[in-house]
C-alpha positions in Angstrom: 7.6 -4.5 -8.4 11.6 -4.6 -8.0 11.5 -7.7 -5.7 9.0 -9.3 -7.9 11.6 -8.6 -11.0 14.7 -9.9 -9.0 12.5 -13.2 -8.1 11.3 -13.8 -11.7 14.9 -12.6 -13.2 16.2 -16.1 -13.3 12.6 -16.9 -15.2 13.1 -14.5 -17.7 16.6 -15.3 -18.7 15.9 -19.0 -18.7 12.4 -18.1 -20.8 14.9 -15.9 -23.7 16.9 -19.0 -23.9 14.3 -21.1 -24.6 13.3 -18.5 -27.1 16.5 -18.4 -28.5 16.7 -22.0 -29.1 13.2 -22.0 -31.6 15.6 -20.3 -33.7 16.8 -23.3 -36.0 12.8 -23.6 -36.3 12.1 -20.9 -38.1 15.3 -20.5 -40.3 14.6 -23.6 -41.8 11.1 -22.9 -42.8 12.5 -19.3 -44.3 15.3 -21.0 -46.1 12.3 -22.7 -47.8 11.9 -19.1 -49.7 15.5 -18.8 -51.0 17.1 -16.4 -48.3 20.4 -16.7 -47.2 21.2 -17.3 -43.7 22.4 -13.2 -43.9 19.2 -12.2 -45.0 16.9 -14.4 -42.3 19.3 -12.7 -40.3 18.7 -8.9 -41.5 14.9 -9.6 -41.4 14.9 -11.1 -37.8 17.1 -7.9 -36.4 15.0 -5.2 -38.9 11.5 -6.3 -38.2 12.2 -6.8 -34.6 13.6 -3.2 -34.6 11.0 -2.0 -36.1 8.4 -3.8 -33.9 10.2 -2.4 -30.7 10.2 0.8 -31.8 6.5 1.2 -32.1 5.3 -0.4 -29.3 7.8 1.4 -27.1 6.5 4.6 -29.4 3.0 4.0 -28.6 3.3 2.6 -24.3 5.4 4.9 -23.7 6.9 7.5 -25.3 9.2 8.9 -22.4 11.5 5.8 -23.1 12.8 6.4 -26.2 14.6 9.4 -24.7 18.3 9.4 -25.4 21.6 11.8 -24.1 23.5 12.0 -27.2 26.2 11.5 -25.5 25.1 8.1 -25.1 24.4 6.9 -28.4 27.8 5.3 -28.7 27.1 2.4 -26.3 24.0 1.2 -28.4 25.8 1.8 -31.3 28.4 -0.8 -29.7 25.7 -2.9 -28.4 24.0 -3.1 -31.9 27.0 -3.3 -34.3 29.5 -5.1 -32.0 27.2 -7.9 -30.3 23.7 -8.3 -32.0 25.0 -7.6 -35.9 28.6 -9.3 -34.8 27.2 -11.9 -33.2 24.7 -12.9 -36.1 27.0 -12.2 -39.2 29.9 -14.5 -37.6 27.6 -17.2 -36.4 26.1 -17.8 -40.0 29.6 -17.5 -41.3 31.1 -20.1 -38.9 28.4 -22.2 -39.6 28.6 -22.1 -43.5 32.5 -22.6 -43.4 31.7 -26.1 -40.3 29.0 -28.4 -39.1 26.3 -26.2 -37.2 27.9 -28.4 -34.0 31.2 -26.8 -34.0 29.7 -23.3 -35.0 27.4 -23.5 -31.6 29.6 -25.4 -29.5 32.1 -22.5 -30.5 29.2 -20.0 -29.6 29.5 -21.1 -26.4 32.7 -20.3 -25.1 30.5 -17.2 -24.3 30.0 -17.2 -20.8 33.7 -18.0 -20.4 34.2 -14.9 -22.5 32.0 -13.1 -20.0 33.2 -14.2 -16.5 36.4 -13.0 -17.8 35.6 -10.1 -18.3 33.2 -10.0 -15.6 36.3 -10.3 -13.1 38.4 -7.6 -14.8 35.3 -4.9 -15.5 32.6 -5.4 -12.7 35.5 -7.2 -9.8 32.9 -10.3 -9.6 34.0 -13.1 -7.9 34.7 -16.6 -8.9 33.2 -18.8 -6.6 33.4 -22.3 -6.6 29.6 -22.5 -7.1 29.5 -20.4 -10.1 33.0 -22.1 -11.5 31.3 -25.5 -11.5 27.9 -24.3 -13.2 30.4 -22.7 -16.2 32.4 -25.7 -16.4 28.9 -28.3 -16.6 27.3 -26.2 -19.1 30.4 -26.0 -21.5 30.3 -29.7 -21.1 27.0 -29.9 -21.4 27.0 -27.8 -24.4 29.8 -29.9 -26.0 27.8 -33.1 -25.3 24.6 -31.3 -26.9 26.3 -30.1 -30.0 27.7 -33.3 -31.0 31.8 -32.3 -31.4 33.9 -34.7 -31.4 32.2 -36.2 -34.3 33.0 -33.1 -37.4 36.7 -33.0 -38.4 36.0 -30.1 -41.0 37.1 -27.1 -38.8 39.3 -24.7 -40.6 41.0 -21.6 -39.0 37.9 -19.1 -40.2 35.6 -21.2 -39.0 37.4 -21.3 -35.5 37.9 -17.1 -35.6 34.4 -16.4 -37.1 32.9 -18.5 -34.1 35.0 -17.3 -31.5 34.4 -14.0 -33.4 30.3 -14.4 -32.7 31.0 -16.0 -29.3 32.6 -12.7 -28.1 29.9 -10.5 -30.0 27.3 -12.6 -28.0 28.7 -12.1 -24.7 29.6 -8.8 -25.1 25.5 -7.7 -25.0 25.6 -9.0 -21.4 28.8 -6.8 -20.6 27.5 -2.9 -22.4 24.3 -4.2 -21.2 25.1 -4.5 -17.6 26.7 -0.5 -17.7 24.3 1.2 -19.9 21.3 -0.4 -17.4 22.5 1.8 -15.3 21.2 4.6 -16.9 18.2 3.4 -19.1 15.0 1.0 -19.1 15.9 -2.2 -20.2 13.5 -1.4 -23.0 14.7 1.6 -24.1 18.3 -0.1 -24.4 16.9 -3.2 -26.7 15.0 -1.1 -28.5 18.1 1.6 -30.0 20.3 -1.7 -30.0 18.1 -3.2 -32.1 17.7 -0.1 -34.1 21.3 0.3 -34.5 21.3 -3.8 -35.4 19.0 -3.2 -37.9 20.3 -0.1 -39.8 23.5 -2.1 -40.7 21.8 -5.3 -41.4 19.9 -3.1 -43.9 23.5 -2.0 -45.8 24.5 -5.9 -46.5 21.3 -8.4 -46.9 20.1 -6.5 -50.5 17.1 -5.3 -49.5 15.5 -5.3 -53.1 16.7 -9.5 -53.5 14.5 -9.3 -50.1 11.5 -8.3 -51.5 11.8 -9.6 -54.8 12.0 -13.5 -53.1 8.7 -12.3 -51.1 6.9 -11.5 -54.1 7.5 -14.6 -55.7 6.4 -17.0 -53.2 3.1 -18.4 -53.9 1.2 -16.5 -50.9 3.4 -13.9 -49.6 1.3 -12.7 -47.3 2.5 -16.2 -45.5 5.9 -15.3 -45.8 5.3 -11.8 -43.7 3.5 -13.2 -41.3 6.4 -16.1 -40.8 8.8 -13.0 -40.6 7.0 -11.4 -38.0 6.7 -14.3 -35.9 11.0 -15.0 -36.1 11.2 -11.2 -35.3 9.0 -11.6 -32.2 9.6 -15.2 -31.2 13.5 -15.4 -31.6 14.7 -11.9 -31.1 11.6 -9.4 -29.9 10.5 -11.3 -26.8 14.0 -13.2 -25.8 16.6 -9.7 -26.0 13.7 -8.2 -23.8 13.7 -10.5 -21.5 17.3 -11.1 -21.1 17.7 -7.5 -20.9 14.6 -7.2 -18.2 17.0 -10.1 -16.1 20.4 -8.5 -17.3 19.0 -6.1 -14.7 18.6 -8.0 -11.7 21.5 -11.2 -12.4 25.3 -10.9 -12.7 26.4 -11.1 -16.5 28.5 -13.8 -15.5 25.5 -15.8 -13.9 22.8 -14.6 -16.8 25.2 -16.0 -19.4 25.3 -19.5 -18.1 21.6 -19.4 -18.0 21.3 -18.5 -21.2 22.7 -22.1 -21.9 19.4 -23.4 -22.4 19.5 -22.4 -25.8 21.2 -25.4 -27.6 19.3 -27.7 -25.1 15.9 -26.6 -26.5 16.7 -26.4 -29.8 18.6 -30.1 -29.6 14.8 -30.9 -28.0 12.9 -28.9 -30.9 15.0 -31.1 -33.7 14.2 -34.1 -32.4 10.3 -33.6 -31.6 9.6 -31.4 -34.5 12.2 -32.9 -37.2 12.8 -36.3 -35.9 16.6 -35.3 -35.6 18.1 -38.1 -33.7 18.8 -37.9 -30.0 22.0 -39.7 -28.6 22.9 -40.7 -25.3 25.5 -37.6 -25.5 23.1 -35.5 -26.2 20.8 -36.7 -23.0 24.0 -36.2 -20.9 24.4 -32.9 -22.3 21.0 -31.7 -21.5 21.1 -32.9 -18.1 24.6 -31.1 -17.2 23.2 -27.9 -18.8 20.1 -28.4 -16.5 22.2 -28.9 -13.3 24.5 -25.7 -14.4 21.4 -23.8 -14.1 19.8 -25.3 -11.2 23.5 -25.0 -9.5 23.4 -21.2 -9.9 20.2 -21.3 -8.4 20.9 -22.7 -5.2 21.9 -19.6 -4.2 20.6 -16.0 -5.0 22.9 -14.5 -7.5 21.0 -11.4 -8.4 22.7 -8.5 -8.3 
């Protein structure tokens, strides 16, 4: 079962990207109801949480043991990346274009083979330096900067600020795998996501938008399929791969994020595609394939 894992690791990293990148999907049909981009944000990490928690409750019990000692790092893995992350991407995309928030979002896997080099002594190979340096590009192409002159100093810090947040699951996560399933660690990051989501999305403005939508039993049911499309299934299979691939590596995977959801506007909303934007996607697809070449699982 651990060879098959470290074969399909690449697979399941590439599939929570993809995940990921359905994202802009389903914010845009909740946005319909009147939520803030905090709130989608609180529901996605809460129900997810929630969901984890009782399917791991029912499978298999055993996994949600804990040393208290240990608490700390999920704590950090909840509050510092998956809360950070969210709460300073919406913000850095309310105060820009959504192109400079993401392209911003994606100094993250420069942020990580940083710190990669310092914390776990990876190397930086040539193979691995060219795959960083095509997906930034590729992501840069993708998102369309260059083309947005409205970028203030917050909305520089509060993407840099959700870049580092995003990175920094890959970096706990690769030390507290150590120790734990990769489910059990999703599932108390998520839980620790979601009980501070709960203290700033008003939880009653929650419910009173659900009750007023004409058939709110639609409006769950959308909420349950963001938790488990865009944060349920993608964190656990990241995590699953986080297991078996160098952060550094797993990061630059995960760059197939902006390229799907540049590929879901344009099918699904008739966003328009540019030449740029085909470039990109093709430089983010030979990053990956470039990493590939060569085994880079841990």
């Amino acid at each position: 079962m651990a060879n098959f894992t470290k074969q399909t690791a690449p697979i399941l990293i590439l599939s929570a990207g993809t995940l990921w990148g359905t994202m802009g999907i389903f914010v845009r049909k909740l946005s319909a109801f009147q939520f803030t981009s905090i709130q989608i944000a609180a529901l996605r990490i809460v129900v997810g949480s929630v969901i984890l928690l009782a399917v791991t409750a029912a499978l298999n019990r055993d996994k949600l043991k804990i040393r208290l000692r240990d608490a700390g790092w999920f704590l950090a893995m909840g509050l510092c990346s998956i809360l950070l992350f969210t709460i300073c991407y919406f913000q850095a995309i309310s105060l820009a274009s959504l192109s400079v928030a993401a392209i911003l979002l994606y100094t993250a896997p420069i942020m990580v083979m940083l710190m990669s080099l310092v914390l776990f002594h990876e190397k930086m190979t040539k193979r691995k330096f060219l795959a960083l340096l095509m997906a930034f590009l590729g992501c840069v192409l993708v998102s369309g900067i260059g083309r947005d002159s409205r970028i203030s100093a917050a909305a520089i810090g509060f993407g840099l600020a959700s870049a580092f947040g995003y990175g920094l699951y890959s970096i706990l996560g690769t030390f507290v795998l150590r120790r734990y399933h990769p489910i059990t660690v999703t599932t108390y990051s998520f839980l620790c996501a979601g009980i501070g989501a709960l203290l700033i999305s008003h939880p009653t403005d929650i419910l009173r938008k659900i009750q007023a939508a004409q058939n709110p039993a639609n409006v769950v049911l959308l909420i349950f399929l963001t938790a488990i499309v865009t944060a349920v299934l993608p964190y656990l299979a990241y995590t699953i791969g986080l297991s078996f691939v160098k952060a550094s590596s797993s990061s630059i995977m995960a760059s197939i994020e902006p390229v799907v959801a540049t590929i879901a506007g344009f099918v699904i909303f008739q966003e328009k595609l540019t030449v740029f934007s085909l470039i990109g996607i093709a430089l983010v697809i030979a990053a990956i394939l470039t990493l590939n070449l060569q085994s880079d699982v841990c």
